[in-house]
Each structure stands twice: as structure tokens, then as C-alpha cells.
C-alpha positions, -999 to +999 in steps of 0.1 A: +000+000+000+023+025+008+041+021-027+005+023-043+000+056-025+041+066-033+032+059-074-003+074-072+015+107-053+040+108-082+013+107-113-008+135-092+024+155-091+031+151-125-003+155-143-016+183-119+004+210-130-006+204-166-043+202-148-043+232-132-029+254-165-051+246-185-083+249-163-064+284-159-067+290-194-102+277-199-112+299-169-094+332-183-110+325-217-144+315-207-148+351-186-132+369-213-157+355-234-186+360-211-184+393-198-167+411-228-185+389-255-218+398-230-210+436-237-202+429-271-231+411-281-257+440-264-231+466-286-227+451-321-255+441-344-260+400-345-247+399-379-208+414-364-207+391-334-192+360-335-182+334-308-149+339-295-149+379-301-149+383-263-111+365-258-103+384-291-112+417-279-093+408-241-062+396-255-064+432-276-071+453-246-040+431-227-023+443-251-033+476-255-024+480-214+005+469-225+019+497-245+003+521-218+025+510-195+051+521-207+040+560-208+055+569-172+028+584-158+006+546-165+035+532-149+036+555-115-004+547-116+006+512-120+031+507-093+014+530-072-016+506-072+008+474-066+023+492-035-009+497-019-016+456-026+018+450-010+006+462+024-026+444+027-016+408+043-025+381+025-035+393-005+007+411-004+015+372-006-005+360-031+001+391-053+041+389-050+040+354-059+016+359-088+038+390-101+070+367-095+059+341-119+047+364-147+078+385-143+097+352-151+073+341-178+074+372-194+107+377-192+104+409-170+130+397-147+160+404-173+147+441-172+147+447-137+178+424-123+214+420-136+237+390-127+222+365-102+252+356-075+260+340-042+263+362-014+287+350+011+293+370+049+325+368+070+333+345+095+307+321+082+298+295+057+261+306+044+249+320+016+218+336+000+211+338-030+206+373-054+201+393-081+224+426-086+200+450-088+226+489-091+263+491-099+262+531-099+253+549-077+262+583-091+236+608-076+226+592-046+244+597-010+279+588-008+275+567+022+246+549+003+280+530-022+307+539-032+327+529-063+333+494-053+298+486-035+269+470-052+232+469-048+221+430-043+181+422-037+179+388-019+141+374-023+128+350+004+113+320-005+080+322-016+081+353-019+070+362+019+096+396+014+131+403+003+165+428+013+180+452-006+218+444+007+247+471-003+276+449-004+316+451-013+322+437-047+344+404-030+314+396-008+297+381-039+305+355-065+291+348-100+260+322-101+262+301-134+223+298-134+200+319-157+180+346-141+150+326-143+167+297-125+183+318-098+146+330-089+131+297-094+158+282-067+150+313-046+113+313-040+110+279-042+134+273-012+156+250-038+130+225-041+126+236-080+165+234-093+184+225-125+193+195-129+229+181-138+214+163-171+190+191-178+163+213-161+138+206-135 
């Protein structure tokens, strides 16, 4: 029995995933299709409507937001609204690990973090994990870094918070891991890692 539950535990794990996206993608479509296709359909004679015009028009207006946020005043409304979210508990959890995973599926993360490294600290053996984040920091007060200090963001795993660390150059060594790895090995507490032979 206990190998029956082992093998049953190990097809679960594999086939739910693959479960789960797609009843994500059949939920996403199904209320773009209801409630824009709804207004849609009340809008446009019956001969102009078609089935389906409702995920048309949402992956449009996706889009659309999509170019608007990159006009900076969007983006301060934007990121104004995603503060706010960050300091309501709970929903600060399950929005930073929402954000996370689109960030690496969209390829975000390359935008907003540099080399991912280990950070090691004197007189012991750990290390975190992180993503150089500033290398310059022309501008800004002097005892902020210097010419030699670096900006390093280390997330916690699952995304419960993170530090912004200002560190000496020789405190931190090149990662040969991909962005996307790096964070996936961060917020997943290095359950989700690449393997020797290929990728988990």
C-alpha cells in the first residue's frame, strides 16, 4: 500500500500541474468571453458578433495596457496601485508570488535584475542567493555605495519579502544559473533546481 500511495502521489504530481494550466486558461478564456462577449453582443448588431470575439477583444485590450504602460505616468499609476496591494496581508503574498511568476514568464525579470550571485558573509559559511540589482550609484548619498559597493536584492522564499543588501564587490561571486533559475531556486526554497542532465 504504501508504494500504491508513493506511485499514485508521483502521477498527481506530475499530471496536476498540466491540470491546473489549463483549467487556468479555460477559466481566463471563458470570462473573457462571457463578460466582454456579453457587452459585445448587447453593442454590435448580430450579424458582427461572433463566438470567440470576447477573448479576441481581451487579449487586444492586454495588449493595449501593454503599451500604456510604458507611458511613465501609467507606470507611476501602475506601481502605485501594486504598493498599496503589497501592504494588505495576504492578498501582499499571493500578489508577490503571482507577479514573480509572470515576471519570469514574461521575461520581465531580465529588465529589472542583472547578474544572479551568491552572497557570502565573513566568518561564516552561508549564503543567500541574489540578483544585482545597481552598480552606480552616481547621484545618490555617498554613504549609500561607493565605487566598489553594489546593490544585491535577496528574495525569500515564496516570496514572503526580500532585502535590498549594499555589499563590497568580493562579498559576492558569479551564479552560473539563468535569471529565471536563480529566482526559481530562490522562491521555491531550492526544491525547483536545474538538474545536472538538464532542467527541473
Amino acid at each position: 500500500m504504501p508504494n500504491l500511495a508513493r506511485t499514485f502521489l508521483t502521477g498527481l504530481a506530475a499530471i496536476l500541474p498540466i491540470m491546473i494550466t489549463l483549467a487556468l486558461l479555460w477559466w481566463i478564456g471563458s470570462t473573457l468571453e462571457q463578460v466582454l462577449g456579453g457587452i459585445l453582443q448587447a453593442i454590435l448588431p448580430e450579424l458582427l458578433y461572433f463566438p470567440g470575439l470576447g477573448i479576441f477583444a481581451g487579449l487586444v485590450l492586454i495588449l493595449a495596457l501593454g503599451f500604456l504602460l510604458r507611458a511613465y505616468l501609467v507606470r507611476g499609476l501602475f506601481d502605485w496601485l501594486e504598493g498599496l496591494m503589497e501592504r494588505i496581508p495576504v492578498v501582499k503574498t499571493i500578489h508577490g508570488t503571482v507577479r514573480d511568476v509572470t515576471r519570469l514568464l514574461s521575461g520581465d525579470i531580465h529588465e529589472r535584475f542583472g547578474q544572479a550571485v551568491l552572497v557570502s558573509f565573513p566568518g561564516t559559511d552561508f549564503k543567500l542567493v541574489g540578483f544585482i540589482t545597481r552598480e552606480d550609484f552616481t547621484g545618490l548619498p555617498d554613504n549609500l555605495g561607493g565605487d566598489d559597493t553594489i546593490a544585491v536584492y535577496t528574495p525569500m522564499s515564496y516570496q514572503i519579502g526580500g532585502y535590498t543588501l549594499m555589499l563590497p564587490r568580493k562579498r559576492v561571486e558569479k551564479l552560473d544559473l539563468s535569471l529565471e533559475d536563480a529566482m526559481r531556486y530562490a522562491l521555491t526554497a531550492g526544491v525547483s533546481a536545474r538538474k545536472e542532465n538538464g532542467r527541473s
